[in-house]
C-alpha positions as a Markdown table, in Angstrom:
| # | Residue | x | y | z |
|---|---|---|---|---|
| 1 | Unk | -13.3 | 32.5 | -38.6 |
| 2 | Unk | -14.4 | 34.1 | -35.2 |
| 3 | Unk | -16.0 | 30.8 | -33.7 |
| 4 | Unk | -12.8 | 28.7 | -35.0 |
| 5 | Unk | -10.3 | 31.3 | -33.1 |
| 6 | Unk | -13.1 | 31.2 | -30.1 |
| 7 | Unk | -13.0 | 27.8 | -30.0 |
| 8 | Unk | -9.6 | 27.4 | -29.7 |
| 9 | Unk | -9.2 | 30.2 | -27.0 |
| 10 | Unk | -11.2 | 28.3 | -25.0 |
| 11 | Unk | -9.4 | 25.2 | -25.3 |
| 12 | Unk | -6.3 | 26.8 | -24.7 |
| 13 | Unk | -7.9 | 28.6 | -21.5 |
| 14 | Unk | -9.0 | 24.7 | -20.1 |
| 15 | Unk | -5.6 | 23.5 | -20.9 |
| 16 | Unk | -3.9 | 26.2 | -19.1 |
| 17 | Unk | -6.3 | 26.0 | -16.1 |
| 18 | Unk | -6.3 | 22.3 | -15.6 |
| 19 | Unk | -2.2 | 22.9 | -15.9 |
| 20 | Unk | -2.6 | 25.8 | -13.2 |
| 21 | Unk | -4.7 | 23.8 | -11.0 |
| 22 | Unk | -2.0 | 21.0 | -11.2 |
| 23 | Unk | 0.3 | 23.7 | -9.6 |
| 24 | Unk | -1.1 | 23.8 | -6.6 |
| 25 | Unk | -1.5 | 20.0 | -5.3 |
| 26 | Unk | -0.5 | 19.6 | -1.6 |
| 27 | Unk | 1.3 | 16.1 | -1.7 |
| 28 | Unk | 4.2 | 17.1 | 0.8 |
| 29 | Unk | 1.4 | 16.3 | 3.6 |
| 30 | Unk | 0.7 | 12.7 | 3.0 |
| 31 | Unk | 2.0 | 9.5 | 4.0 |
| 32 | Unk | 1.9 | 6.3 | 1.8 |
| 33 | Unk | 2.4 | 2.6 | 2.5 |
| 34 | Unk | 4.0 | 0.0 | 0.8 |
| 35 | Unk | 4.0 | 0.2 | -3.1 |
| 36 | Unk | 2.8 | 3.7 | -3.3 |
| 37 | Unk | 4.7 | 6.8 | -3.8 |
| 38 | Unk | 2.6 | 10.6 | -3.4 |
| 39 | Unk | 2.2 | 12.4 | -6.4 |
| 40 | Unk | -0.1 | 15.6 | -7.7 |
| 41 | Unk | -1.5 | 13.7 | -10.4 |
| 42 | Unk | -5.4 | 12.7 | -12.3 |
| 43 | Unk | -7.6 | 11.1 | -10.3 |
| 44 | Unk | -6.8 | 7.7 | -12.2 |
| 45 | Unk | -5.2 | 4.9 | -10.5 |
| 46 | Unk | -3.8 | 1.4 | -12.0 |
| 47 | Unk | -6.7 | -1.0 | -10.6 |
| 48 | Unk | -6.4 | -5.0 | -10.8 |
| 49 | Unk | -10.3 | -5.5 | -12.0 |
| 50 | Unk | -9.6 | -2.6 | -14.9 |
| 51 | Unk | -5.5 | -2.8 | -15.9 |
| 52 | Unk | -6.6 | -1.7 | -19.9 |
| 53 | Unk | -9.2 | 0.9 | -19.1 |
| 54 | Unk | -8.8 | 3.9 | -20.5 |
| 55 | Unk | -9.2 | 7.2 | -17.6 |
| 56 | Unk | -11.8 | 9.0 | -18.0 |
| 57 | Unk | -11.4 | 12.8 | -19.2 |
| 58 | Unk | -13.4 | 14.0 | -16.3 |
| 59 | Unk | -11.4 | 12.2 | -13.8 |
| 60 | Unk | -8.5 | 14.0 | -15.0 |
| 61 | Unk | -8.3 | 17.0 | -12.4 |
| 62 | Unk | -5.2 | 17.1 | -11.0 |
| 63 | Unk | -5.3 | 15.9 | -7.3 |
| 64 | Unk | -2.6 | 14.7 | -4.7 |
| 65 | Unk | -2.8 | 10.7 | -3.4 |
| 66 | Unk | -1.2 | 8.1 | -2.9 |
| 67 | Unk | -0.8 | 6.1 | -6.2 |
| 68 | Unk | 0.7 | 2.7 | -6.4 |
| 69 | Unk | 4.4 | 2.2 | -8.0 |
| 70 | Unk | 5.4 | 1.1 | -11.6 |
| 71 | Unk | 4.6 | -2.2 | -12.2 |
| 72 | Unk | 2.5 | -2.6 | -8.9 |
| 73 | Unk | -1.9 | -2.0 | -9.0 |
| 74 | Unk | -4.2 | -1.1 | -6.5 |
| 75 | Unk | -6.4 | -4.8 | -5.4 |
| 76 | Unk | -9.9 | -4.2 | -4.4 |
| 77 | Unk | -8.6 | -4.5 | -0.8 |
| 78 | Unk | -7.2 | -1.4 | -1.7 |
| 79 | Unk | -3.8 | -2.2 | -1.4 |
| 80 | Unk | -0.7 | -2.2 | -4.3 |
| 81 | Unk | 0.3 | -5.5 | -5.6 |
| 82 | Unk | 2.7 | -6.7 | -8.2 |
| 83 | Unk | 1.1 | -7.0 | -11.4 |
| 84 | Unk | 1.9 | -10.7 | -12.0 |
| 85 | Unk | -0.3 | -10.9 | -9.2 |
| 86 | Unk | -3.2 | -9.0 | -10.3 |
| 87 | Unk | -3.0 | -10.6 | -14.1 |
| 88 | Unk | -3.1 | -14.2 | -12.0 |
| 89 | Unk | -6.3 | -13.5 | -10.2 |
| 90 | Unk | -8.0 | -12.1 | -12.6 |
| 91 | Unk | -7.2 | -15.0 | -14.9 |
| 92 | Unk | -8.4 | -17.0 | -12.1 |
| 93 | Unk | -11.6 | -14.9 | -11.9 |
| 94 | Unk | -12.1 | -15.6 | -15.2 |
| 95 | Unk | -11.7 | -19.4 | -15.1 |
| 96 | Unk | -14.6 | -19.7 | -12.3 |
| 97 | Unk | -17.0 | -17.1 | -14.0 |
| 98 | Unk | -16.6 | -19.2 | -16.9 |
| 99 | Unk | -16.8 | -22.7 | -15.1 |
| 100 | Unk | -20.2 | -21.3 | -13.3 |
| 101 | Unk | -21.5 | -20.5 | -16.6 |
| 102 | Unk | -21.2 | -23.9 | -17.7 |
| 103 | Unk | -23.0 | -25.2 | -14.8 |
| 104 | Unk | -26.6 | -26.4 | -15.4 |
| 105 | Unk | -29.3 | -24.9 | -13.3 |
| 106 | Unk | -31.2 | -26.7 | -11.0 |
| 107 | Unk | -34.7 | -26.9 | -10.7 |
């Protein structure tokens, strides 16, 4: 019974501290360009090469950035583009990773 009520102390401790932590993001001082908006948020952004991974749990400290708008992800340029955009290159990416596959090796 003691290690179950420790336990969950502790996990009510992190939660409160990573919520705490959260308080205390700076975003006021930073400037974004086109597509992005600031926010005190994880440490996750929407990227082109990754749109269905999953953020890691230890990436989720809060922290201020720039992060790109709804519907727009971050290109490896490391600027926000529409979606469509990113799902049509990486379709394309696909097609020539696939097509060099296929090729034969030469000797």
């Amino acid at each position: 019974m003691f290690f179950k009520l420790n336990l969950l102390s502790l996990a009510g401790l992190g939660l409160f501290l990573i919520l705490l932590e959260g308080c205390f993001c700076d975003a006021e001082k930073l400037e974004c360009p086109k597509n992005e908006f600031v926010l005190c948020g994880s440490g996750c952004q929407v990227q082109c090469k990754e749109l269905h991974k999953h953020c890691p749990i230890e990436v989720l400290k809060f922290t201020d950035a720039c992060y790109c708008l709804p519907g727009y992800a971050r290109e490896e340029s490391g600027i926000c583009i529409p979606l469509k955009e990113c799902l049509k290159k990486n379709k394309q990416e696909k097609v020539e990773e696939e097509e060099e596959a296929k090729e034969p090796e030469q000797p």
